[in-house]
C-alpha positions as CSV (number, residue, x, y, z in Angstrom):
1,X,-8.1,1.0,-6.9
2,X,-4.8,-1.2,-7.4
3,X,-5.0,-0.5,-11.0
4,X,-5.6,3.3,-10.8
5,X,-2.6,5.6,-11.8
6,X,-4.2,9.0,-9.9
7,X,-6.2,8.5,-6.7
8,X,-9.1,10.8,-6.7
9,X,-12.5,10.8,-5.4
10,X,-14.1,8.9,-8.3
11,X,-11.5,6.2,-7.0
12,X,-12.3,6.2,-3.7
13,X,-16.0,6.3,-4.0
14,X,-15.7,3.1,-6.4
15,X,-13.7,1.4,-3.6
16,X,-16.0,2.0,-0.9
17,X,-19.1,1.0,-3.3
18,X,-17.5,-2.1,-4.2
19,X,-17.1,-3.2,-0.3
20,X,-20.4,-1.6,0.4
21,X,-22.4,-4.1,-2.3
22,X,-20.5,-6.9,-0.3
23,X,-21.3,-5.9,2.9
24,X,-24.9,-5.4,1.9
25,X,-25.2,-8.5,0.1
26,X,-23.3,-10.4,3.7
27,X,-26.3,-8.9,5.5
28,X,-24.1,-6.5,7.5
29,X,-26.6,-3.5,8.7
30,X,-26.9,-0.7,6.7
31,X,-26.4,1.8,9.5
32,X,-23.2,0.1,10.2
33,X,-21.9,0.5,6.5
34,X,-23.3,3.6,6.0
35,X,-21.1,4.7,8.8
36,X,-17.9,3.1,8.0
37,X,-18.2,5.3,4.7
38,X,-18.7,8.2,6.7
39,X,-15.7,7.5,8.8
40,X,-13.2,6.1,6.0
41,X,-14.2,9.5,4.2
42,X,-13.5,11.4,6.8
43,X,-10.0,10.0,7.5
44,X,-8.9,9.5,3.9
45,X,-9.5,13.8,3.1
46,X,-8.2,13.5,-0.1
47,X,-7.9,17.4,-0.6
48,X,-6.3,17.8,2.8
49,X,-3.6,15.3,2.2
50,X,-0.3,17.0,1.2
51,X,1.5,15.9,-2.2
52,X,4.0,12.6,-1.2
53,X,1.5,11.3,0.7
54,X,1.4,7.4,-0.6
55,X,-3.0,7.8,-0.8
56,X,-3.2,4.3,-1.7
57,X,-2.0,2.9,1.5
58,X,-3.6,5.9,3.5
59,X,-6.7,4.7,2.1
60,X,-6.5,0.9,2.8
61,X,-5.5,1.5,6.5
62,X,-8.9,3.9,6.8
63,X,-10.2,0.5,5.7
64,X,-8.2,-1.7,7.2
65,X,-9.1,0.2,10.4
66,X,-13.0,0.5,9.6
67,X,-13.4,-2.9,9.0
68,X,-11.9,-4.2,12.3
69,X,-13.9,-1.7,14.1
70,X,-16.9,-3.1,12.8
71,X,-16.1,-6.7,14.2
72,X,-14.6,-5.4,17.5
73,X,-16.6,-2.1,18.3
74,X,-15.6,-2.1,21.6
């Protein structure tokens, strides 16, 4: 993602792939990924995002957030 010029879907999706394989491969349960997708695709709506929006750093706090939820659920 940091070496993308235009964030799209195709970016995002190979973002959350990349931390999905190494969530997988930490033996993190596949519910609990499959989830944080869900979520991180639901915050970071790429179509709904107006133009000046800095996507990169929306996207990395959907992440950010995601993550830490998943360590600290309640």
């Amino acid at each position: 993602m940091r070496n993308a010029t235009v964030i799209d879907e195709k970016v995002l999706n190979e973002c959350l792939n990349e931390i999905t394989r190494a969530l997988l491969q930490s033996d993190v349960q596949f519910k609990l990924v499959r989830d944080m997708q869900t979520n991180i695709k639901k915050i970071v709506n790429l179509d709904d995002l107006a133009a000046g929006h800095n996507k990169r750093k929306i996207i990395q706090q959907a992440i950010f957030y995601e993550l830490c939820k998943m360590l600290d659920p309640g």
